[in-house]
N, C-alpha and C positions, 0 to 999 in steps of 0.2 A: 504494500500500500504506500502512494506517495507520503514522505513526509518531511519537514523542516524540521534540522534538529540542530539547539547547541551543546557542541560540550566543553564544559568549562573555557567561556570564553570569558577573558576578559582585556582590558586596554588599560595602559597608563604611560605616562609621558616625564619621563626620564624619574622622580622618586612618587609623583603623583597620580594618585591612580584617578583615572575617569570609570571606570566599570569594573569594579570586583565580580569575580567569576560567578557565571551562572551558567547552568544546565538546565534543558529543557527539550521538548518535541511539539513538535505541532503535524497534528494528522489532516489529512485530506479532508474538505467539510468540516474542518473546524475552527475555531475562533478563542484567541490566547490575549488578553491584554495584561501590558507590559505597567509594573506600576509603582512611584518611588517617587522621595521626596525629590524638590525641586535640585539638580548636581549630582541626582544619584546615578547617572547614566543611562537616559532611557533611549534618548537621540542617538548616543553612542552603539546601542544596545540593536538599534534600529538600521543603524550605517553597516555596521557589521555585518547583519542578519540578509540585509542586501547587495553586499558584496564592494561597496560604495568606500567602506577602512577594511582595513587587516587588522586580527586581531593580538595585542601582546602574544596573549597566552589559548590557548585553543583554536575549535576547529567547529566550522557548520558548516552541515551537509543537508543537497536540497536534492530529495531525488535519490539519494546514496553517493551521490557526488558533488568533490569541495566544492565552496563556493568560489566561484572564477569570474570577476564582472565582464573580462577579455573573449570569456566565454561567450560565441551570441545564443547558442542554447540555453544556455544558464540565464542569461540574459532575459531572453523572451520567458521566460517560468516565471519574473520574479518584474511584480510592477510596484514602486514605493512612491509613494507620495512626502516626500521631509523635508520641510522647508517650502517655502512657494517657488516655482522654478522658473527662468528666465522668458520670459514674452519677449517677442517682437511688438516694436512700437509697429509697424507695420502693417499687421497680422490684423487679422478680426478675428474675434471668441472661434467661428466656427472656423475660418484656416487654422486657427492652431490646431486643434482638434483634428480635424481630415489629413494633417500634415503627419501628423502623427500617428495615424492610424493606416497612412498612406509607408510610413517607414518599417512599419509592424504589419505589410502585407496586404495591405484591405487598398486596394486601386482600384479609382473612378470611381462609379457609384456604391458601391461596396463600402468606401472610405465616406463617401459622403453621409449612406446612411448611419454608418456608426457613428458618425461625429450626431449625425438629427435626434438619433434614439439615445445616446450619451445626453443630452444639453437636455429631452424633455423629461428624463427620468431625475434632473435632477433640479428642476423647474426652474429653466435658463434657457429654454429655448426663443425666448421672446429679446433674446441679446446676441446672436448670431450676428447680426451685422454692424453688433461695436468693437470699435479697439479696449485692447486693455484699458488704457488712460482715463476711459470714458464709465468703468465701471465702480462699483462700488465695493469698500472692504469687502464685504459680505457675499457678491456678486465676482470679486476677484479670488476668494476662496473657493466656490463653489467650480468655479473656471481652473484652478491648480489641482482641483478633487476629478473634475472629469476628465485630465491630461491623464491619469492613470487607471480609468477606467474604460475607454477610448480603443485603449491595447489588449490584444492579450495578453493574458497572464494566468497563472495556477498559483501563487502565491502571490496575497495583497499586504504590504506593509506599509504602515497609516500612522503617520504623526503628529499629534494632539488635530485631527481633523474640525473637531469642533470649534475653533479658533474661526473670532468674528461672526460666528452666526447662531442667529436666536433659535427659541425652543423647536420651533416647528422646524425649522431647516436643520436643525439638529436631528429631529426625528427622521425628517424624507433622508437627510443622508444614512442615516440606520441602516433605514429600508434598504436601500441602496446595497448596503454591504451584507445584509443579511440572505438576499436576492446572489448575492456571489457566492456567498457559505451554503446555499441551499442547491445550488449547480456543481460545488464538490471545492473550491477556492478555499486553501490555508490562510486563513487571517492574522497578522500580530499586529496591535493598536496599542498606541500609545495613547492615555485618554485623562483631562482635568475630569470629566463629566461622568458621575456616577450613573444618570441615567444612558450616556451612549456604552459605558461597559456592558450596564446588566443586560442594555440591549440585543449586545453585539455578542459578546463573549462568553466560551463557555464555562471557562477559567483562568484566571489570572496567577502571573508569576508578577513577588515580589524582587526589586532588585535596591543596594543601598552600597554607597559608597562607603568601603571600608579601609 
């Protein structure tokens, strides 16, 4: 059975550690959120998990094989969402979207309708033809949430997604991820928000900078 696993990974940078070791799995169709005080290394936790750092001390494996970002197999398993990622002033909501979806195999219409069924599931379809510049916090989060689901992927890593947006958009983005975990998708979330864990997760590992 597919699965995300770490073992004993951890990171630090020359006597300071950013992530004391932690071990875990994540099975196929299921959903893991990541959870510690603020410095305990959850981002780190998360970089790693996607291949994005290396890690001081251990090893995760997606699939049964290391994680390799150079890898494009590896690559395409594994979609994260950390940090808001770089826009084209150029670009409108929905080119980003089809561009992306266009580099992860979905050409011409194909690409377009995933970018149309991405933007309405995540109720932004009505922003298609703005640039970034022209959107709102809220509306620019929602547009970094569907750069990563746009793509394929069998492993979705999520950090603190709920950032900038109220209860409701908190809720549809749920849905959203709940809707990937119910098609067989590995979830690990990073989350302020008690109600999108209980949502989303089926269990949570703690982690603490030691």
């Amino acid at each position: 059975m597919f699965c995300l696993e770490a073992r004993a990974v951890s990171a630090s940078v020359d006597s300071e550690v950013l992530l004391a070791p932690v071990s875990f799995a994540v099975k196929e169709g299921e959903a893991i959120a990541v959870q510690g005080q603020n410095g305990s290394g959850k981002t780190t936790l998360l970089r790693i998990l996607s291949g994005q750092l290396r890690p001081t001390s251990g090893h995760v494996y997606v699939d049964g094989e290391p994680i390799d970002e150079r890898a494009r197999a590896i690559r395409r398993m594994i979609s994260a969402r950390i940090g808001l990622p770089a826009f084209a002033r150029e670009l409108t909501a929905h080119e980003h979207l089809r561009f992306i979806a266009t580099t992860w195999g979905r050409a011409g219409s194909a690409a377009t309708d995933a970018a149309d069924a991405t933007m309405a599931a995540l109720g932004i379809g009505d922003l298609r033809n703005r640039f970034v510049t022209e959107l709102s916090s809220g509306q620019t989060q929602l547009l970094s949430l569907a750069t990563a689901f746009v793509r394929p992927f069998e492993v979705l890593i999520l950090d603190e997604p709920e950032q900038r947006l109220d209860a409701a958009r908190r809720a549809l983005v749920a849905s959203v991820v709940r809707a990937e975990i119910e098609r067989g998708v590995t979830v690990v979330i990073a989350s302020h928000s008690a109600d999108m864990i209980e949502s989303i997760a089926n269990r949570s590992v703690s982690i603490g900078a030691s």
